[in-house]
GUNU-721140 format. One record per residue (C-alpha): y, z, x. Coordinates in steps of 0.02 Angstrom, whole numbers, padded with zeros to 5 digits, always signed. Layout:
residues N
YZX...
This chain:
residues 409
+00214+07089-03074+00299+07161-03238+00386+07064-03344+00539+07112-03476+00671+06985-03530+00804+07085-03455+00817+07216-03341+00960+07326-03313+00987+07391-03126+01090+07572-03153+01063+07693-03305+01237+07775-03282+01355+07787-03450+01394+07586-03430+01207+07552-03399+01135+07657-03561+01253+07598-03663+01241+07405-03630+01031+07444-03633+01080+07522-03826+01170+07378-03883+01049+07261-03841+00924+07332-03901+01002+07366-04059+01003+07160-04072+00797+07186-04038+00808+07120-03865+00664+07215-03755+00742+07279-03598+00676+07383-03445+00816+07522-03349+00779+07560-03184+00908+07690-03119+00887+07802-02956+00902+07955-02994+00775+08051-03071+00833+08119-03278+00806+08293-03308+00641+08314-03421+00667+08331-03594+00520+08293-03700+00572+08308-03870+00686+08166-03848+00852+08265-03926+01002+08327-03826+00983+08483-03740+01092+08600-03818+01261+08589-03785+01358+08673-03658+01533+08685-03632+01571+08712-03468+01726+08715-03362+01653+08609-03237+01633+08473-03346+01709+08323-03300+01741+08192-03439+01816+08029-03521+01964+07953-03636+01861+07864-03755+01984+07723-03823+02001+07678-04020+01893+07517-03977+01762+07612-03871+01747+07741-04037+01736+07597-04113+01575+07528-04024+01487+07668-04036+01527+07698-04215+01432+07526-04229+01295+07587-04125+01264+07733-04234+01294+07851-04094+01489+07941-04156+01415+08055-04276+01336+08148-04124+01450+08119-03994+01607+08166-04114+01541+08344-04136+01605+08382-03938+01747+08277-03948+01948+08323-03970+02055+08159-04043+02206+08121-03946+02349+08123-04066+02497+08125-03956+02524+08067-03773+02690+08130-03672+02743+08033-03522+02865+08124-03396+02904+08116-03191+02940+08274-03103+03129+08315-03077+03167+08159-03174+03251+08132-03330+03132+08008-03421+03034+08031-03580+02932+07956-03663+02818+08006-03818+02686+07907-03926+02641+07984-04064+02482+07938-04178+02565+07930-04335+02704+07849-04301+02576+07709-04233+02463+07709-04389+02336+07768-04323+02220+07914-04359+02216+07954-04131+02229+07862-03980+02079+07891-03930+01936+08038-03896+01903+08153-03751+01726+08183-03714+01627+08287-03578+01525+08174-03481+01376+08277-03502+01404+08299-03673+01394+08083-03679+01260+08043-03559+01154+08183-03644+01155+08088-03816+01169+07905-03754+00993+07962-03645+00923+08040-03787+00955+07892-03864+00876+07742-03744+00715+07879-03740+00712+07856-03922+00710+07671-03934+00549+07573-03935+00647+07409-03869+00684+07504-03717+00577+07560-03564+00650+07675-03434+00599+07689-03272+00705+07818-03175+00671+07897-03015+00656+07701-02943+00735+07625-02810+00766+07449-02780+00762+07378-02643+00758+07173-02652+00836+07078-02765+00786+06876-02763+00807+06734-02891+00743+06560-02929+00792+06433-03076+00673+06499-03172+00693+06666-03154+00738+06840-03053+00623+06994-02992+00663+07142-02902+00553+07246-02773+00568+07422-02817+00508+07601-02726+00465+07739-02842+00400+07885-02730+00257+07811-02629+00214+07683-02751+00303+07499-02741+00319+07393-02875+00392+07219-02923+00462+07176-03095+00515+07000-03148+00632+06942-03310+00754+06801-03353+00896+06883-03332+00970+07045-03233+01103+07160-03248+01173+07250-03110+01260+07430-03171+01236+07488-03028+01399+07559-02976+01534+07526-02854+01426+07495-02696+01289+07405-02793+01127+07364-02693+01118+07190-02817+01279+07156-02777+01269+07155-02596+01085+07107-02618+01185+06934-02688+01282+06902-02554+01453+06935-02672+01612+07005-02583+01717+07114-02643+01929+07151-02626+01948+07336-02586+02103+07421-02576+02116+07611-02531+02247+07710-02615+02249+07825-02482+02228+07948-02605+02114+08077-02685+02065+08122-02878+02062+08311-02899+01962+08336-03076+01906+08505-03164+01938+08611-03315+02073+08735-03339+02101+08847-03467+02297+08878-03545+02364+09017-03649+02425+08886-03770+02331+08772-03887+02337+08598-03834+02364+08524-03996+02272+08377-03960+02422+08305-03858+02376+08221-03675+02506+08252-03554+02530+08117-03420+02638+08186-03286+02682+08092-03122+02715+08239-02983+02770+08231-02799+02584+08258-02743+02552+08112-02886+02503+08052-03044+02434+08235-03163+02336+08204-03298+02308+08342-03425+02204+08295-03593+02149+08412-03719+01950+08478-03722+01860+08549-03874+01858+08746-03870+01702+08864-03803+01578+08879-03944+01616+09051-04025+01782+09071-03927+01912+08975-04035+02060+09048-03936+01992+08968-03763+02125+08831-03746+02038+08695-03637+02100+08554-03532+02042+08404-03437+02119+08400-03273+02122+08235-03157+02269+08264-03008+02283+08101-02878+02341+08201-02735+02359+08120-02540+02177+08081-02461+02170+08237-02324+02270+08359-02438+02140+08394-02537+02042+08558-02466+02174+08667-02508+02131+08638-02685+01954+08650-02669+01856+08822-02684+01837+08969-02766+01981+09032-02622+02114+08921-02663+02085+08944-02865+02264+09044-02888+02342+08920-02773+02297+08768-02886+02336+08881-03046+02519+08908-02972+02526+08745-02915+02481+08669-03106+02599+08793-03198+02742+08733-03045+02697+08556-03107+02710+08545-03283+02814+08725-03346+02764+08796-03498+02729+08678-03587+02536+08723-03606+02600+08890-03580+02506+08998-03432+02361+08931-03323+02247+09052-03338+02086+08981-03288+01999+08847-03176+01846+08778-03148+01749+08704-03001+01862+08570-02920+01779+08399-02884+01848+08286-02753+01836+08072-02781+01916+07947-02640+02011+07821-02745+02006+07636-02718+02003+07473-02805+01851+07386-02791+01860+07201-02858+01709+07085-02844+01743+06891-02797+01624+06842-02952+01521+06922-03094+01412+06802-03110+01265+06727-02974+01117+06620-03053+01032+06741-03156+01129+06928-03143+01270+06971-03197+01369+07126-03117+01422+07259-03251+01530+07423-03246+01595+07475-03063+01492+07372-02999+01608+07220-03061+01749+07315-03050+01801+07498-02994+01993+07553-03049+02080+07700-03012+02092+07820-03148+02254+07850-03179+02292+07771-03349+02087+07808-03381+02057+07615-03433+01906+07603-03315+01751+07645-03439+01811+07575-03586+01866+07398-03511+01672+07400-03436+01618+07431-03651+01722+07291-03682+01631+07202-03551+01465+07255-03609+01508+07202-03797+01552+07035-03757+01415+07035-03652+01295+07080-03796+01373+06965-03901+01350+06800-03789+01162+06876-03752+01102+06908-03927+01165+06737-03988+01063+06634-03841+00906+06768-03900+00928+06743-04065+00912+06528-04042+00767+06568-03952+00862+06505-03785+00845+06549-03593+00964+06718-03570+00981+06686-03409+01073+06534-03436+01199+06520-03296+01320+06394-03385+01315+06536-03531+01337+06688-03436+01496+06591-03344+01574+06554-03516+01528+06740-03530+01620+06791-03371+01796+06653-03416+01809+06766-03587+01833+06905-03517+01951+06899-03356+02101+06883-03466+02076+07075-03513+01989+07125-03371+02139+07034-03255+02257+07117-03356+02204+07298-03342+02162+07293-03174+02359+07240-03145+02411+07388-03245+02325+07512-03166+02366+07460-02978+02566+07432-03051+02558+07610-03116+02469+07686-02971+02616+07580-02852+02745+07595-02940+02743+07798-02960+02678+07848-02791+02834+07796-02711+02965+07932-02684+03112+07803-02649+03251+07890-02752+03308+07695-02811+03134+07666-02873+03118+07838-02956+03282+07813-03045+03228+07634-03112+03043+07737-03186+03143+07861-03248+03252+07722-03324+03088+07625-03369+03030+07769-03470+03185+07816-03561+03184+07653-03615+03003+07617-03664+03056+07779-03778+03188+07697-03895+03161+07491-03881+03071+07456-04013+02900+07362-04033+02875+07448-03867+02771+07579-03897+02675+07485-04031+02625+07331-03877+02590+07486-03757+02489+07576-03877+02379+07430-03951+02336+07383-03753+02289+07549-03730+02199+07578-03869+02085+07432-03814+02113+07346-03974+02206+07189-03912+02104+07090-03764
């Protein structure tokens, strides 16, 4: 049996990032994710890409900020487009409502980055590191714990194998094994709905303004993507449309590309100008996925596989950093004292810090997701009122844009 002071279950963006961190703080930790990492045995990035079947993530200011600390935003800002303005508007309504960086104070709101752009640098990264072994390719499949400490039973091909450590960490997404494995329950609730996510290209520069558009098929999110290397007049956006769960074939497929096109350009106007182009269309069922605790003896549950949002105000990711940082934090100072890190009265004071943010955005997201999926002309009259005025109180904007910006927890 193997042993590694901590072991992180799930080496998806939450997972290499948290296994970065700590290792940055010279904790030793072993990754065991599932799936089996492309071979790349120079340990750099393959070269980059872009591709309109990308799909990718609104980095927050704070999330910039953690990876600024991590030494990791010189790379990753090379293939990323700042978000300097956001635009909030309802279909056939009359509301408004604009936040604009400089007006805030700030230099963006945030960064969009392709997620194979990310997980590219952030593996390149945890191959790099001497405080970190990866094991990919392995399954696990028990999970058991004492007072002392916690091993796992793992398959990798034909071969099993059993690692132990003081402490685990289960990133291992919104139907975690460990989680189950624990005996912890979750609260689901399915939005009866559908994400629609690809890659268009527009006739008109984005100008680094995200467009946040709630439609009669739902919520349209449009954010601005950094142009094809060697075509600087290939305007390229991020597209994520929640659209009614069983609507969502006739926007999937090369056949129905002019249909979603039309549909887009219906949508928002001209305001990016023409649709010209689209990319593969991925389909994701949305739901809320809350677990009933974080915390059980000696794991602790991490990214979606504490908590899985819907993505329509794209706070998912970034509150799991948050997580992860505090995380880190609480971890490194019972290493550093030369104390047990899988301390269960220490990882609870871990998990009591952070429900008042995590509580907090998960309330958002379901109020947005509520509130403007309902066609009821009285409660589409009171958003449109809500967002007109949002636009002029003021100190409004300023609270909104702080939250967002994941800079007040």
């Amino acid at each position: 049996m193997s042993q590694q002071p901590v072991i992180i279950v799930g080496g998806g963006m939450v997972g290499l990032s948290l296994a970065l961190m700590l290792a940055r703080q010279g904790i030793a930790i072993r990754l065991l994710e599932a799936v089996k990492y492309p071979e790349n045995p120079a340990g750099e990035p393959d070269t980059y890409h872009s591709s309109f079947d990308a799909r990718n993530t609104a980095l927050s200011r704070r999330t910039v900020q953690i990876f600024t600390e991590l030494g990791l935003w010189d790379k990753l800002s090379q293939h990323a487009t700042p978000i300097l303005q956001v635009n909030i508007s309802e279909q056939g309504g009359f509301g408004k409502a604009r936040l604009q960086a400089n007006e805030e104070k700030v230099e963006s709101f945030g960064q969009v980055i392709e997620n194979a752009w990310l997980g590219r640098v952030l593996l390149s990264e945890v191959r790099a590191n001497a405080n970190i072994e990866l094991v990919d390719g392995i399954q696990v499949t028990s999970l058991q714990q004492d007072t002392g400490k916690v091993w796992v039973t793992a398959q990798q091909g034909s071969e099993q194998l059993e690692f132990q450590s003081s402490l685990l960490i289960a990133a291992d997404g919104r139907d975690s094994f460990c989680r189950k494995a624990l005996g912890i329950g979750v609260d689901e609730h399915d939005y009866q709905q559908v994400a629609i996510v690809t890659t268009v290209q527009t006739s008109k520069p984005h100008g680094q303004v995200a467009f946040e558009r709630f439609s009669k098929n739902g919520p349209l999110a449009l954010l601005p993507l950094p142009a094809i290397t060697g075509q600087q007049d290939s305007y390229r956006r991020s597209v994520v449309w929640t659209v009614e769960k069983g609507s969502e074939n006739q926007w999937l497929g090369e056949a129905n590309d002019v249909q979603f096109l039309q549909a887009l350009q219906h949508t928002y106007g001209n305001r990016a100008g023409e649709f010209t182009k689209t990319g593969k269309r991925f389909a994701y069922p949305l739901s809320q996925v809350l677990a009933h605790g974080q915390v059980s003896g000696r794991v602790v549950l991490m990214g979606n596989a504490a908590h899985t949002l819907h993505p329509v105000a794209g706070q998912g990711f970034n509150l799991c950093m948050r997580d992860a940082h505090v995380l880190t934090r609480y971890l490194t100072e019972q290493y550093q004292a030369g104390q047990d890190m899988g301390d269960n009265t220490r990882l609870q004071h871990y998990e009591q810090a952070r429900l008042s943010d995590q509580k907090r955005v998960i309330r958002f997201c379901d109020s947005v997701v509520r509130g403007f999926s309902n066609q009821n002309p009285l409660l589409k009259l009171a958003r449109n009122t809500g967002l007109v005025a949002f636009d002029v109180i003021p100190g409004a904007k300023q609270l909104v844009a702080t939250y967002a910006m994941g800079l007040k927890v």
